[in-house]
mmCIF entry with sequence, helices, sheets and N, C-alpha, C, O atoms, coordinates in Angstrom:
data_MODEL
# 
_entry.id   MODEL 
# 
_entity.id                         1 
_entity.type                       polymer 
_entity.pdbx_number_of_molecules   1 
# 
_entity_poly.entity_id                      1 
_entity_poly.type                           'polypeptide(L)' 
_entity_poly.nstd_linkage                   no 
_entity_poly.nstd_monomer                   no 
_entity_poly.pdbx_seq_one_letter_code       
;(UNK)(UNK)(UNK)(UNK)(UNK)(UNK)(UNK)(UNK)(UNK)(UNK)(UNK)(UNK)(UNK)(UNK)(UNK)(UNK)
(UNK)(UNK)(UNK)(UNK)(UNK)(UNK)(UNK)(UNK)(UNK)(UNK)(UNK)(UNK)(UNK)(UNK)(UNK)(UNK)
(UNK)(UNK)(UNK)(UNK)(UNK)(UNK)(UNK)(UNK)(UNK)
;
_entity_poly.pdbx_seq_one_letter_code_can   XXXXXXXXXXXXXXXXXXXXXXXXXXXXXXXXXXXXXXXXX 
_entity_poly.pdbx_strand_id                 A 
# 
loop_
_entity_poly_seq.entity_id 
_entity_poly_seq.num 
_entity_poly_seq.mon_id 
_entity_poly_seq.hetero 
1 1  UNK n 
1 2  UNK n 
1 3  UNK n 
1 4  UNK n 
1 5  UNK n 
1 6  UNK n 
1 7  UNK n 
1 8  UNK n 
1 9  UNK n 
1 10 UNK n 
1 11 UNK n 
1 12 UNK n 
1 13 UNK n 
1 14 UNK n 
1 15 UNK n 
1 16 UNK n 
1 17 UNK n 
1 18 UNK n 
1 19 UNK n 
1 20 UNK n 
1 21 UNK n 
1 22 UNK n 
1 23 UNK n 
1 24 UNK n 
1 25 UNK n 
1 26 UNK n 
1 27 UNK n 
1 28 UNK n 
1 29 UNK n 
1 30 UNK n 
1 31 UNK n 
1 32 UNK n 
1 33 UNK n 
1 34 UNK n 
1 35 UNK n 
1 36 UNK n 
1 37 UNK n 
1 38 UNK n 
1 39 UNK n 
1 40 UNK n 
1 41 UNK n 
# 
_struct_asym.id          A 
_struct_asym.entity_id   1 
# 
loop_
_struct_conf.conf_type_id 
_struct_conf.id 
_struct_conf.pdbx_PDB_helix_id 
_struct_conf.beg_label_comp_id 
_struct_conf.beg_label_asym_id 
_struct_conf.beg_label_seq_id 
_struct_conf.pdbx_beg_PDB_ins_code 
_struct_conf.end_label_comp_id 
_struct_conf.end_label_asym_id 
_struct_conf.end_label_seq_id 
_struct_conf.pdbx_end_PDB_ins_code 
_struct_conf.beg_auth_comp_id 
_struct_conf.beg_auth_asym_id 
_struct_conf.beg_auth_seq_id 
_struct_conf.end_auth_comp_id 
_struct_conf.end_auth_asym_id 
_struct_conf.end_auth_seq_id 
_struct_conf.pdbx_PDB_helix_class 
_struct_conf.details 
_struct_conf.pdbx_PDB_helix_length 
HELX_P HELX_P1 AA1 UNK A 2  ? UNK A 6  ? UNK A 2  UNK A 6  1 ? 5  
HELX_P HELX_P2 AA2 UNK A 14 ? UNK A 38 ? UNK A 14 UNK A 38 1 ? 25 
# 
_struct_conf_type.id          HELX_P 
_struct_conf_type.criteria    ? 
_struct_conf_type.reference   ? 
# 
loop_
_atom_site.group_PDB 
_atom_site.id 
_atom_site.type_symbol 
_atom_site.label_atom_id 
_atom_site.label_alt_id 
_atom_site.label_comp_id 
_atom_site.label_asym_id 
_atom_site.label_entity_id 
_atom_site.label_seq_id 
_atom_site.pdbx_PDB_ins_code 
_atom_site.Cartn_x 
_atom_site.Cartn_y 
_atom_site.Cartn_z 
_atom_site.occupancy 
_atom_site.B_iso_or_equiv 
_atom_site.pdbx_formal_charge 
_atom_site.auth_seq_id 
_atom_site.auth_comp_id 
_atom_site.auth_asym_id 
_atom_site.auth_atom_id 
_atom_site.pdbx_PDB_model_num 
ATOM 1   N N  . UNK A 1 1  ? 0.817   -1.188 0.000   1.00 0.00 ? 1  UNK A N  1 
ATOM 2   C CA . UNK A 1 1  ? 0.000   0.000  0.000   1.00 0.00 ? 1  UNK A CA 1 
ATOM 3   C C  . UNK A 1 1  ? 0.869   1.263  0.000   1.00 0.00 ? 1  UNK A C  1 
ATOM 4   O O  . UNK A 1 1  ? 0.699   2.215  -0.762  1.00 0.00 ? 1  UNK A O  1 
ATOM 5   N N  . UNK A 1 2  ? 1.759   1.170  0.882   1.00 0.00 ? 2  UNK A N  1 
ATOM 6   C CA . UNK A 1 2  ? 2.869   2.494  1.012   1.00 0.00 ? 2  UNK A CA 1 
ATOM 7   C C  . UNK A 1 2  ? 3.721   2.344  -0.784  1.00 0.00 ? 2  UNK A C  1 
ATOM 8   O O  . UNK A 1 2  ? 3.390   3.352  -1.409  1.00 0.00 ? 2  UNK A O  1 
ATOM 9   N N  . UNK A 1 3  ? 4.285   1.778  -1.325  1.00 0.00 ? 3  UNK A N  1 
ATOM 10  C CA . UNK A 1 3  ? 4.300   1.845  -2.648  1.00 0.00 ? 3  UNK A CA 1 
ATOM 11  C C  . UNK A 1 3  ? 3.362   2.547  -3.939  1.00 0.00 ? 3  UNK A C  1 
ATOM 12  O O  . UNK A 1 3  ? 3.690   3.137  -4.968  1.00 0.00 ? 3  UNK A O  1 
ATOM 13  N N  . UNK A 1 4  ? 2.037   2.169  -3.338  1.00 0.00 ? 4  UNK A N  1 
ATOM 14  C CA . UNK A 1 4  ? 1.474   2.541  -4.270  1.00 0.00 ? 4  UNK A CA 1 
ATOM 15  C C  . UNK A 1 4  ? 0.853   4.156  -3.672  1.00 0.00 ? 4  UNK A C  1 
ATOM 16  O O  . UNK A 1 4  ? 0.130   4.802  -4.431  1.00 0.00 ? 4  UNK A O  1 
ATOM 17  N N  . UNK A 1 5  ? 1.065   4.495  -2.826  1.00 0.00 ? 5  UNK A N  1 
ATOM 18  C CA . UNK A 1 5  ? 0.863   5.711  -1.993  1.00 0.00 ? 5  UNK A CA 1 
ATOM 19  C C  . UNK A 1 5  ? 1.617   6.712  -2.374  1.00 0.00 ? 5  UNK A C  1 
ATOM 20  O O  . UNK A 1 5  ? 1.098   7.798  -2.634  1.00 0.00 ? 5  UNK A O  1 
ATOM 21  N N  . UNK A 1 6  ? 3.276   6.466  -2.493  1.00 0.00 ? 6  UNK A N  1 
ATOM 22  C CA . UNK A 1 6  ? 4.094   6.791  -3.151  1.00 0.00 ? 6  UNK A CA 1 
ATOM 23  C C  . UNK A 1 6  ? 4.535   7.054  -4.603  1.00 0.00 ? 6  UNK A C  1 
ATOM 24  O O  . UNK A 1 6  ? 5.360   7.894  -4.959  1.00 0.00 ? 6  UNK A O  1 
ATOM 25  N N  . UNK A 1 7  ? 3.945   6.316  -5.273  1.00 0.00 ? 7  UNK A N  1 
ATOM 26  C CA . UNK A 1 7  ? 3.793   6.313  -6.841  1.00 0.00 ? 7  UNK A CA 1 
ATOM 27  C C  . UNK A 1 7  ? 5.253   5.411  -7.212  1.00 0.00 ? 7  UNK A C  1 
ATOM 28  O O  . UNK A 1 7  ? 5.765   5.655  -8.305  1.00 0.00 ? 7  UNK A O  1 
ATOM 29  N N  . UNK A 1 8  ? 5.899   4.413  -6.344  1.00 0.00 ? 8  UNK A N  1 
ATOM 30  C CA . UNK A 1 8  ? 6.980   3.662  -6.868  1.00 0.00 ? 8  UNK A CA 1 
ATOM 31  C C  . UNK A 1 8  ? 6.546   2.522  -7.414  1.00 0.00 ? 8  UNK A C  1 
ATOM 32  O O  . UNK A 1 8  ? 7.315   1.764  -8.005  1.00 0.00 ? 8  UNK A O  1 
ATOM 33  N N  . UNK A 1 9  ? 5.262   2.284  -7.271  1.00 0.00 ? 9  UNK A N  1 
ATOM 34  C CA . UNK A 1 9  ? 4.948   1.249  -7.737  1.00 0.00 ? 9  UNK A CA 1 
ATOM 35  C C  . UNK A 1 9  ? 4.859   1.163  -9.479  1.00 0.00 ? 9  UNK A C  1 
ATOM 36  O O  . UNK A 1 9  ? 4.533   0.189  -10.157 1.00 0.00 ? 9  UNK A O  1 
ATOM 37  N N  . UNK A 1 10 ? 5.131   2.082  -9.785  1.00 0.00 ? 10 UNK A N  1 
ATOM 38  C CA . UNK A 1 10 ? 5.188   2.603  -11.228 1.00 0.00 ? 10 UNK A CA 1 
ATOM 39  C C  . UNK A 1 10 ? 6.839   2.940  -11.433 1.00 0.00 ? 10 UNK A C  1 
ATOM 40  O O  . UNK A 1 10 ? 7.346   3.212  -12.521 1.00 0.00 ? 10 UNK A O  1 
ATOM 41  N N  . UNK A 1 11 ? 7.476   2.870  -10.295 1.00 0.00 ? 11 UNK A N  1 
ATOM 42  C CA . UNK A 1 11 ? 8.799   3.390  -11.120 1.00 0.00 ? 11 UNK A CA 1 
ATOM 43  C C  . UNK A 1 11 ? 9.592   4.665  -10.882 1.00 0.00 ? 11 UNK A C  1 
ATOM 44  O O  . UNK A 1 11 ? 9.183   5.205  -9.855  1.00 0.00 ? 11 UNK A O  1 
ATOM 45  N N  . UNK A 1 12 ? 10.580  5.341  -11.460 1.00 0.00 ? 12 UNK A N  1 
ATOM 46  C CA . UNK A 1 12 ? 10.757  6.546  -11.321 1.00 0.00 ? 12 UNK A CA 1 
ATOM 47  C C  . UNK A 1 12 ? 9.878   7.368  -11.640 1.00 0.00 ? 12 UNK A C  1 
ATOM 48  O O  . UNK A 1 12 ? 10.017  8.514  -11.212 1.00 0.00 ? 12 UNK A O  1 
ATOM 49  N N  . UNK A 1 13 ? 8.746   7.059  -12.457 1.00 0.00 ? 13 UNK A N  1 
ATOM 50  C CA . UNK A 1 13 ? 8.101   7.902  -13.377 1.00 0.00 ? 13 UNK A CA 1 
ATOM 51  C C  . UNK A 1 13 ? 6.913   8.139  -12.571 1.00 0.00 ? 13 UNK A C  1 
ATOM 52  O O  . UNK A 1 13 ? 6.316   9.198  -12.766 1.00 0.00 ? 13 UNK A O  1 
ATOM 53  N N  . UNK A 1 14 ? 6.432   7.248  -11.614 1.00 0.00 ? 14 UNK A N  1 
ATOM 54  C CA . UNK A 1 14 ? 5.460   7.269  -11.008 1.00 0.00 ? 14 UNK A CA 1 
ATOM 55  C C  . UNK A 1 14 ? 5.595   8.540  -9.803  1.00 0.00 ? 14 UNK A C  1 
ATOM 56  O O  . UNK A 1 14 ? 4.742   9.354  -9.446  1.00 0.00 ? 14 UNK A O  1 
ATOM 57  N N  . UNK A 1 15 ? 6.871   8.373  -9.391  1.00 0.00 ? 15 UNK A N  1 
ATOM 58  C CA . UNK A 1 15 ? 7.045   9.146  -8.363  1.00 0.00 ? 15 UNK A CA 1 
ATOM 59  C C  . UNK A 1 15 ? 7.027   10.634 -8.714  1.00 0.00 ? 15 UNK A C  1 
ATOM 60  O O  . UNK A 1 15 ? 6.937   11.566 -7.915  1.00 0.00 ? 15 UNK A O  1 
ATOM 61  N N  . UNK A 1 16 ? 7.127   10.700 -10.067 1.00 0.00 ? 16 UNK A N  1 
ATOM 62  C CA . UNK A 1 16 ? 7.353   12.163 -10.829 1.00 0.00 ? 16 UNK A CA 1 
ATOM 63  C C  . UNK A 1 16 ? 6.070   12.652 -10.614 1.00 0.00 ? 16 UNK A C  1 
ATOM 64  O O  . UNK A 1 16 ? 5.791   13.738 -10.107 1.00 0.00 ? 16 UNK A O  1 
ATOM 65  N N  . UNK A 1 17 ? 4.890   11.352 -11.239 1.00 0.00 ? 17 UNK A N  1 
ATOM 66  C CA . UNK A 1 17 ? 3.633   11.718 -11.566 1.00 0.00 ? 17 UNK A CA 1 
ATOM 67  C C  . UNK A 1 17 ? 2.924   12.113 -9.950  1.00 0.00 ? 17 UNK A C  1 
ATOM 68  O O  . UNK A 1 17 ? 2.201   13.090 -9.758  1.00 0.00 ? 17 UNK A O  1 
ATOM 69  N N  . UNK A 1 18 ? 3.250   11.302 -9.097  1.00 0.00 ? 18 UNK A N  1 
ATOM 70  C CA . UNK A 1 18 ? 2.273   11.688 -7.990  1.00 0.00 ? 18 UNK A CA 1 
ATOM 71  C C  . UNK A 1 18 ? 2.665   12.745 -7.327  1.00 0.00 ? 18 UNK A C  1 
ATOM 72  O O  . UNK A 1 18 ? 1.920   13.297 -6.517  1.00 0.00 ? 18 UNK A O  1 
ATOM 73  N N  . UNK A 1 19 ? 4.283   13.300 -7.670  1.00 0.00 ? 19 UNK A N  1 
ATOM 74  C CA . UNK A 1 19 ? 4.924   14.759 -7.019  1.00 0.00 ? 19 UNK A CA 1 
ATOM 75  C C  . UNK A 1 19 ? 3.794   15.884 -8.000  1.00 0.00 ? 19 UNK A C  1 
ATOM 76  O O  . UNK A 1 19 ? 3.157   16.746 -7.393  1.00 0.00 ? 19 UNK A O  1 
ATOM 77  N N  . UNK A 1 20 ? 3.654   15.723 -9.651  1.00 0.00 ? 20 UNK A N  1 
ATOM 78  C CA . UNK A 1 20 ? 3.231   16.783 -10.028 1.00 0.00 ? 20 UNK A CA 1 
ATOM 79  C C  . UNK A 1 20 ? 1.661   16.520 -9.608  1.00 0.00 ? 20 UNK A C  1 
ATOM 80  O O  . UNK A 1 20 ? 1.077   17.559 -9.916  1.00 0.00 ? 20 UNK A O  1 
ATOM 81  N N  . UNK A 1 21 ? 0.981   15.851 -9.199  1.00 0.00 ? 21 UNK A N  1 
ATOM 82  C CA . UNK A 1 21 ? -0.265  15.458 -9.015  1.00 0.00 ? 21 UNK A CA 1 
ATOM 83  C C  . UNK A 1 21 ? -0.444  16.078 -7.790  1.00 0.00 ? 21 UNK A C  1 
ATOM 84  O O  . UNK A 1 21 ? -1.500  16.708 -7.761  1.00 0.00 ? 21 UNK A O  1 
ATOM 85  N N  . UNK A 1 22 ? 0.296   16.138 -6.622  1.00 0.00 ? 22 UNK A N  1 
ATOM 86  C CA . UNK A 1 22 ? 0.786   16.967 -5.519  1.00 0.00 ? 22 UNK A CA 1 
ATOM 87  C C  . UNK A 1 22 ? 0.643   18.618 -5.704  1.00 0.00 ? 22 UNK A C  1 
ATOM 88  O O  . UNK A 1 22 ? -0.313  19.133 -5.125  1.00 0.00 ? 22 UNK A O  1 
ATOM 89  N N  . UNK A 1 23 ? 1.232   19.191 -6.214  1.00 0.00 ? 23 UNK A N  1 
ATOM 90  C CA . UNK A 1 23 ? 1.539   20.454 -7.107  1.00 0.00 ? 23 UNK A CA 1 
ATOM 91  C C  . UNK A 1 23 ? 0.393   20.710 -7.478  1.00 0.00 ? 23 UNK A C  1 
ATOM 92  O O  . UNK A 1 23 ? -0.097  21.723 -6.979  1.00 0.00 ? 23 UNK A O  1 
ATOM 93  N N  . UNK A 1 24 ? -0.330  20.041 -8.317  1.00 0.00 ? 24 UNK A N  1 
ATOM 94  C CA . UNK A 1 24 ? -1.277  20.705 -9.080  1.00 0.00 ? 24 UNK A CA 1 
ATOM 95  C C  . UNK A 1 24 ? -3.062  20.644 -7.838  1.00 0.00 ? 24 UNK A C  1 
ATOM 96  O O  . UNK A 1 24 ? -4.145  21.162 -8.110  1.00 0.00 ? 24 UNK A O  1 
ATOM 97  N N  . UNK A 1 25 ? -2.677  19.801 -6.524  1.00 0.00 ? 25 UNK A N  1 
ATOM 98  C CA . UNK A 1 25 ? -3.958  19.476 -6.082  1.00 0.00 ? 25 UNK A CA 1 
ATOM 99  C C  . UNK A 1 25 ? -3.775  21.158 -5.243  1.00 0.00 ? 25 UNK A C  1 
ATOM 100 O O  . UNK A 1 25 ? -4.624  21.950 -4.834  1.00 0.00 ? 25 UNK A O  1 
ATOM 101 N N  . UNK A 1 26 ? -2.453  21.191 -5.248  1.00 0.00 ? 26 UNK A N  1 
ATOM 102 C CA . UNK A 1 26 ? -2.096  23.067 -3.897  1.00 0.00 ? 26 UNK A CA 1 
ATOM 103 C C  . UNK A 1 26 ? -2.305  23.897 -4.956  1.00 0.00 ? 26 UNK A C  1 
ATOM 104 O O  . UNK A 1 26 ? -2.989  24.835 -4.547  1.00 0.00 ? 26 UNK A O  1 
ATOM 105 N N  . UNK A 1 27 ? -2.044  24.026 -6.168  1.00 0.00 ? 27 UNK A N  1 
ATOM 106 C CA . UNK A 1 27 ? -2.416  25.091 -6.761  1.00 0.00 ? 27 UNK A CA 1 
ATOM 107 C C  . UNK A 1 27 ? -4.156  25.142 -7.424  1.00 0.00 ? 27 UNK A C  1 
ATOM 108 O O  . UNK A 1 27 ? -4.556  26.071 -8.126  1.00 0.00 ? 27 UNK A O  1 
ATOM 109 N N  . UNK A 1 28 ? -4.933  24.056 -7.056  1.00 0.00 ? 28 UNK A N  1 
ATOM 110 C CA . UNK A 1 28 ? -6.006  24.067 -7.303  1.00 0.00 ? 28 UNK A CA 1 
ATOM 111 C C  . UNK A 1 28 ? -6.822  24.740 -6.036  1.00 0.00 ? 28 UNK A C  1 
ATOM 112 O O  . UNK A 1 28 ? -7.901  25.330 -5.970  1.00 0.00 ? 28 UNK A O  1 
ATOM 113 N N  . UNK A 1 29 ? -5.697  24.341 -4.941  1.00 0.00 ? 29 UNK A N  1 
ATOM 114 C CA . UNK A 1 29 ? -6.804  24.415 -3.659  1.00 0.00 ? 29 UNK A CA 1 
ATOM 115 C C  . UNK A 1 29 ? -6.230  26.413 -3.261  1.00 0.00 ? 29 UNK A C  1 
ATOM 116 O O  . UNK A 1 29 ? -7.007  27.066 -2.565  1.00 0.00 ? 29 UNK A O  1 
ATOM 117 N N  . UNK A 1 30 ? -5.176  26.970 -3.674  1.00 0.00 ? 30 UNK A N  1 
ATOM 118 C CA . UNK A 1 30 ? -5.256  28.008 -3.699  1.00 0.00 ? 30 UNK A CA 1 
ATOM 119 C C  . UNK A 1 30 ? -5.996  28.929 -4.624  1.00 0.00 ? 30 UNK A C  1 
ATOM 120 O O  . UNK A 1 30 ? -6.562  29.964 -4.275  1.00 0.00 ? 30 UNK A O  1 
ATOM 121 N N  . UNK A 1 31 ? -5.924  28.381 -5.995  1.00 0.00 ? 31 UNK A N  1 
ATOM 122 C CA . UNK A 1 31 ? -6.579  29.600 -6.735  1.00 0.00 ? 31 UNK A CA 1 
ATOM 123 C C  . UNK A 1 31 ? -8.614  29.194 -6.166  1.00 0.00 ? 31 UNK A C  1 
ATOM 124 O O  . UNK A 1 31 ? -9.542  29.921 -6.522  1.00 0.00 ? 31 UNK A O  1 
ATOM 125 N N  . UNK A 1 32 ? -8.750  28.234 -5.499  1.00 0.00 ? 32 UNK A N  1 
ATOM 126 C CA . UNK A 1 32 ? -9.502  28.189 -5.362  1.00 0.00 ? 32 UNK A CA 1 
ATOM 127 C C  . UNK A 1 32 ? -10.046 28.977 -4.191  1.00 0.00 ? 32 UNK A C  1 
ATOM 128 O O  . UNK A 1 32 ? -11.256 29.145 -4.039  1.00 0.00 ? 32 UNK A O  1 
ATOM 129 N N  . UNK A 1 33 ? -9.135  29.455 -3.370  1.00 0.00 ? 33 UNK A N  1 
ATOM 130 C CA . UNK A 1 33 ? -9.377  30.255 -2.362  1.00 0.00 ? 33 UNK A CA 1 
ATOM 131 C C  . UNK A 1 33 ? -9.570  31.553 -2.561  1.00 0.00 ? 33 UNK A C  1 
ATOM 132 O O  . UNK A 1 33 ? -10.344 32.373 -2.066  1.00 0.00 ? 33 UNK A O  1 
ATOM 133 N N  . UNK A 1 34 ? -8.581  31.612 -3.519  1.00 0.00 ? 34 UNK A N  1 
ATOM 134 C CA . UNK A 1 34 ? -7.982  33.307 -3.990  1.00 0.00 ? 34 UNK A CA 1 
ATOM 135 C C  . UNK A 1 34 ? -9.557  33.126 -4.642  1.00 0.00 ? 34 UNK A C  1 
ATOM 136 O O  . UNK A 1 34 ? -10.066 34.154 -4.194  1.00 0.00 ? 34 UNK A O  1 
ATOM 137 N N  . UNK A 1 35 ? -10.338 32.639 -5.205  1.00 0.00 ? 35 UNK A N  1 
ATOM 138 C CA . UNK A 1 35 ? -11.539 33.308 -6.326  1.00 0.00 ? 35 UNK A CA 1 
ATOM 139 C C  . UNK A 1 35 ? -12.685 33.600 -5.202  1.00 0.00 ? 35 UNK A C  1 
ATOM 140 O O  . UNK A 1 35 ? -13.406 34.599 -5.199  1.00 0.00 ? 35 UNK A O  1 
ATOM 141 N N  . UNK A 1 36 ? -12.732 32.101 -3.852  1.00 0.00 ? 36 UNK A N  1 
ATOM 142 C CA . UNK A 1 36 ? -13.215 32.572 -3.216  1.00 0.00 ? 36 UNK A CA 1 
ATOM 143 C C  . UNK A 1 36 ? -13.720 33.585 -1.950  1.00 0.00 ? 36 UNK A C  1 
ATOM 144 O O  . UNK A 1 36 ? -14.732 33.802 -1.283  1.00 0.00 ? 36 UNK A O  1 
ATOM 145 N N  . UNK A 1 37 ? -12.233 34.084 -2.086  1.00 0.00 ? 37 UNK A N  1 
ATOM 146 C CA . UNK A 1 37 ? -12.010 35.753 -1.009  1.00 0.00 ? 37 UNK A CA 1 
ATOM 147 C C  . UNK A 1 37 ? -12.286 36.680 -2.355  1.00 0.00 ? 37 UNK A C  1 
ATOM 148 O O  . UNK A 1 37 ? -12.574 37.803 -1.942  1.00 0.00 ? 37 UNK A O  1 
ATOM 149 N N  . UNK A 1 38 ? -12.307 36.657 -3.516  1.00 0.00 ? 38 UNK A N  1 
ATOM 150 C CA . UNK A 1 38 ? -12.212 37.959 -4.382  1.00 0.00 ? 38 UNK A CA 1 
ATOM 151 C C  . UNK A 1 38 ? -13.934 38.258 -4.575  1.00 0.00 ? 38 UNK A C  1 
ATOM 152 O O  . UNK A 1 38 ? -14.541 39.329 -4.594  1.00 0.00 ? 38 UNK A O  1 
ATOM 153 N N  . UNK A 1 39 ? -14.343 37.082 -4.682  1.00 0.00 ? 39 UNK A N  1 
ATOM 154 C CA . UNK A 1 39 ? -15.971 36.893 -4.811  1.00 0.00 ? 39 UNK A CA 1 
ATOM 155 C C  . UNK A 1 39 ? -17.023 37.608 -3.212  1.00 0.00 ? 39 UNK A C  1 
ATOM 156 O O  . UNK A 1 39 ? -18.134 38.138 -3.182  1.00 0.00 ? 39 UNK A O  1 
ATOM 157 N N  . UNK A 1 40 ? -16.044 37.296 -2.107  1.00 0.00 ? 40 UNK A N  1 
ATOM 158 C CA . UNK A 1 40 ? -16.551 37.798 -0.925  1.00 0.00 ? 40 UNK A CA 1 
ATOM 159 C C  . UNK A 1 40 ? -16.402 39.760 -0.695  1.00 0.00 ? 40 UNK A C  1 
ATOM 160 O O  . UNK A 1 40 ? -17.003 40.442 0.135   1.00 0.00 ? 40 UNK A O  1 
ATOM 161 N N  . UNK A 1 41 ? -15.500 40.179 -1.644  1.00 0.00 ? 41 UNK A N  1 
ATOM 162 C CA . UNK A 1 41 ? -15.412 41.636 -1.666  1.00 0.00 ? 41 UNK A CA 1 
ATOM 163 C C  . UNK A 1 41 ? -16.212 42.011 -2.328  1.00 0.00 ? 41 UNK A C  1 
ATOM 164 O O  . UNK A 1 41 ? -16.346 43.221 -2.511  1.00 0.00 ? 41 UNK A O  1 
# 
């Protein structure tokens, strides 16, 4: 389970994919904030 948690279970490539999958879940959950403080002004 910790393998596949990690994304090694795929390899080097996996670990790439679940770092940018990482990245993209914080920049979803910020611009998602930022629209919802701009919407509250």
């Amino acid at each position: 389970m910790l393998d596949l948690h990690n994304g090694r279970i795929f390899g080097g490539f996996g670990v790439f994919l679940i770092d940018a999958a990482a990245v993209l879940f914080l920049i979803l959950a910020v611009t998602g904030v930022w629209m919802w403080a701009r919407s509250r002004s």
